[in-house]
C-alpha positions in Angstrom: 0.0 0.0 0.0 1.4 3.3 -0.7 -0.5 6.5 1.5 0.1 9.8 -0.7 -0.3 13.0 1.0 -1.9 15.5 -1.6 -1.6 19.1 -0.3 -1.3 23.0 -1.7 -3.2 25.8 -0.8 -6.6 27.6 -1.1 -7.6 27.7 -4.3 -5.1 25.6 -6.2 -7.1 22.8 -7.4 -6.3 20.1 -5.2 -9.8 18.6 -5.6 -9.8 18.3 -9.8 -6.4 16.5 -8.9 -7.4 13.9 -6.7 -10.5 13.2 -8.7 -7.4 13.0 -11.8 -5.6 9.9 -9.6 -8.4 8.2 -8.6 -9.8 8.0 -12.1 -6.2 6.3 -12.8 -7.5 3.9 -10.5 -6.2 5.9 -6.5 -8.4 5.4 -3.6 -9.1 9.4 -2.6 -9.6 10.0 1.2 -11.2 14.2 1.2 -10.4 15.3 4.7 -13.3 18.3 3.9 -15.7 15.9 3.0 -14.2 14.3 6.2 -14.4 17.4 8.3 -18.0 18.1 7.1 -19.2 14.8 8.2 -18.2 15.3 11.8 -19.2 19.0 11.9 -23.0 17.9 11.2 -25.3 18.8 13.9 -25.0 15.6 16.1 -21.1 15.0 14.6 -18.3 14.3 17.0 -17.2 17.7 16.0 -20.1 19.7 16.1 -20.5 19.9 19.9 -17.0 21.0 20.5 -17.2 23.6 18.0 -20.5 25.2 19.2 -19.2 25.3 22.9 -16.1 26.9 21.6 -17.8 29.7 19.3 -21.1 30.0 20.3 -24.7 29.7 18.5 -24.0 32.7 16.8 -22.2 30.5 14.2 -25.5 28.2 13.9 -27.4 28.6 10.6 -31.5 28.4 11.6 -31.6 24.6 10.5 -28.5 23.7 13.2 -25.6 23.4 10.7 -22.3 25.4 10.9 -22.9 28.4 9.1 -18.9 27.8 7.5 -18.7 31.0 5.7 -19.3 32.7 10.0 -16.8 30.4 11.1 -14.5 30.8 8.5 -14.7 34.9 9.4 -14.4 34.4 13.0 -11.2 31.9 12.9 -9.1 33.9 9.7 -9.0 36.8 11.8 -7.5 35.6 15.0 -4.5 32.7 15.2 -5.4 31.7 18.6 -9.3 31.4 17.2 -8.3 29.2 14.3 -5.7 26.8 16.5 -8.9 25.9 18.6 -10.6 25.2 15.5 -8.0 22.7 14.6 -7.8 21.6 18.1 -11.2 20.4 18.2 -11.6 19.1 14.3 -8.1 17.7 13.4 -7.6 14.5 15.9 -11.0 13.5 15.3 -10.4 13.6 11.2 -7.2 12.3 11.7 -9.1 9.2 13.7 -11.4 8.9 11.0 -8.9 9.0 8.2 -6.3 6.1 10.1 -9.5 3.7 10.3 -10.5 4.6 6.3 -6.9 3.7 5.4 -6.9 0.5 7.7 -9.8 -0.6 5.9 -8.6 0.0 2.3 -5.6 -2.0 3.0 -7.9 -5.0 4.4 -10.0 -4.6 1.0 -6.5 -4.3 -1.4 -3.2 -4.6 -0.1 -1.5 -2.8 -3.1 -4.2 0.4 -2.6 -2.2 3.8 -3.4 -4.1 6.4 -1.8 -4.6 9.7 -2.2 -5.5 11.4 0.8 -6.6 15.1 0.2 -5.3 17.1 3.3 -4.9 20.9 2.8 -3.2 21.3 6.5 -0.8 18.1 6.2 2.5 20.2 6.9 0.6 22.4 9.2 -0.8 19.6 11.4 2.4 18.3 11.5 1.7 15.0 9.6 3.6 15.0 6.5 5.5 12.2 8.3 2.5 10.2 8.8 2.4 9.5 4.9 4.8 8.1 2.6 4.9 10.8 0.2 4.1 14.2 -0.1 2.6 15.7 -3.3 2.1 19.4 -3.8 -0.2 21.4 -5.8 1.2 24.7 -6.1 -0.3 27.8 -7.8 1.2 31.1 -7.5 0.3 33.2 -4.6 -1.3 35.9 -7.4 -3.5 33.0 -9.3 -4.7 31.9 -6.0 -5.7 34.9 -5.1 -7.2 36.1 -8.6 -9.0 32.4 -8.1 -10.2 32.9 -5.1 -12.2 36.2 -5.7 -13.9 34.9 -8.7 -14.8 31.6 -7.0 -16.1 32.8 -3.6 -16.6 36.8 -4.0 -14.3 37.9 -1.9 -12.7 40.9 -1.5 -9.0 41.1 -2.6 -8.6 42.4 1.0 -11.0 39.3 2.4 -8.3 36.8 0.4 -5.4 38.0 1.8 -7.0 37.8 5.5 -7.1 33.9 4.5 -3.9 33.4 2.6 -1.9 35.1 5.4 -3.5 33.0 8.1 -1.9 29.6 6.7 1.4 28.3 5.7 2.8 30.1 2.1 2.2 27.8 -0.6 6.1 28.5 -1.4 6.9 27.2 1.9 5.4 23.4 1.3 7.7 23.1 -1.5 10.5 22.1 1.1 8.3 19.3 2.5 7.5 17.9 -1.1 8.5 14.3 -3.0 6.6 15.6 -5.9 5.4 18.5 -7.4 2.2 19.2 -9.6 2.2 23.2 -11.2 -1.3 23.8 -11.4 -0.9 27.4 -13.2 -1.8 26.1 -16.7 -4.3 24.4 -18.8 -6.3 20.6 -17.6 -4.5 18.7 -20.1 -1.2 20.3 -18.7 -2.1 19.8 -15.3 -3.5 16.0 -16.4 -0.1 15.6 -18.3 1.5 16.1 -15.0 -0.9 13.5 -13.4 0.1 11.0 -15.7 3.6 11.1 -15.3 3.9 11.1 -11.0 0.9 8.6 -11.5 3.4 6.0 -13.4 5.9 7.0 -10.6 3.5 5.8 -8.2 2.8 2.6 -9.5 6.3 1.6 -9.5 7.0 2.9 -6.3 4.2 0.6 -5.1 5.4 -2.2 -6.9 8.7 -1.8 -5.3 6.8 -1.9 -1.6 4.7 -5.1 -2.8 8.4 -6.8 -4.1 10.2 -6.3 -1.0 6.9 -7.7 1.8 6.7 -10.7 -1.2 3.3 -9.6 -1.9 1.7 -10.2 -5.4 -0.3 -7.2 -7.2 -3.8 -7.6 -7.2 -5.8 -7.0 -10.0 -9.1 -4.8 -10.6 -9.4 -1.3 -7.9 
């Protein structure tokens, strides 16, 4: 089994790369889709977070009005390392068992495991490879007020609350530059995905294990 770590920052694309690999055939862990499901009303997380931030944050129906959160923790350091504190070693939980149970289900799995805070959280050791998706600071911000609306002001708040995408680039085995076109961000995809498959096949040769066919 071979656990990839795919990373970047806001904006960058991360998502239309993981769905990429796990057309190629990648079981794709989404710690958002993760981190949603626990911050449901009646989710492990969802407790924590209300006693933490208050109703205030509550949309009428119960759920975590994100976009409030997001305000509230972007603004203030110590805000947003609560957050994390609450959210990220019940994800992190979540995500050990959904790998454990991949591996029972296909020993020669890679995985793709979308985590935008990886090097943040301090886990890039907890995979076996790190894979970047980097954008330029400008594109992500140009993306980011056309995709959400924000404010060029409202961006940087974000961007300058997390780690400089320039700074993961020390903590990466591979890199995918995600300023282009699809097919040369998919050209990219094919290449590290090839990569992949024989560093997995390497993994499988030296336990004695034989590949298994089909995902």
């Amino acid at each position: 089994m071979l656990n990839v770590g795919l990373t970047g920052g806001i904006a960058g694309g991360k998502s239309t790369v993981a769905k990429m690999f796990q057309k190629k055939g990648a079981y794709l862990i989404d710690f958002d889709l993760l981190a949603h499901s626990l911050e449901k009303p009646g989710g492990l997380a969802w407790q924590g977070i209300v006693d933490n931030f208050g109703p205030g944050i509550l949309r009428k129906d119960g759920a975590i009005d994100r976009e409030k959160l997001g305000a509230i923790v972007f603004r203030d350091k110590d805000k947003l390392k609560e957050l994390n504190r609450i959210v990220h070693p019940l994800v992190f939980r979540e995500w050990e068992q959904q790998i454990a149970d991949i591996e029972r289900k296909r020993s020669d799995a890679i995985i793709i495991s979308d985590i935008p805070l990886l090097i943040e959280a301090g886990k890039a050791g907890a995979v076996d490879l790190v894979l970047l998706v980097y954008i330029s600071r400008e594109d992500q911000i140009l993306r980011l007020m056309e995709r959400n609306g924000f404010s060029r002001a409202e961006v940087l708040v974000r961007l300058d609350s997390q780690m400089s995408i320039d700074e993961k680039l020390v903590y990466s085995d591979f890199v995918i530059y995600n300023g282009g076109s699809l097919k040369e961000t998919m050209e990219q995809v094919d290449d590290i995905w090839l990569k992949l498959l024989e560093r997995e096949r390497r993994i499988a040769a030296v336990h004695g294990l034989k590949p298994e066919t089909g995902k």
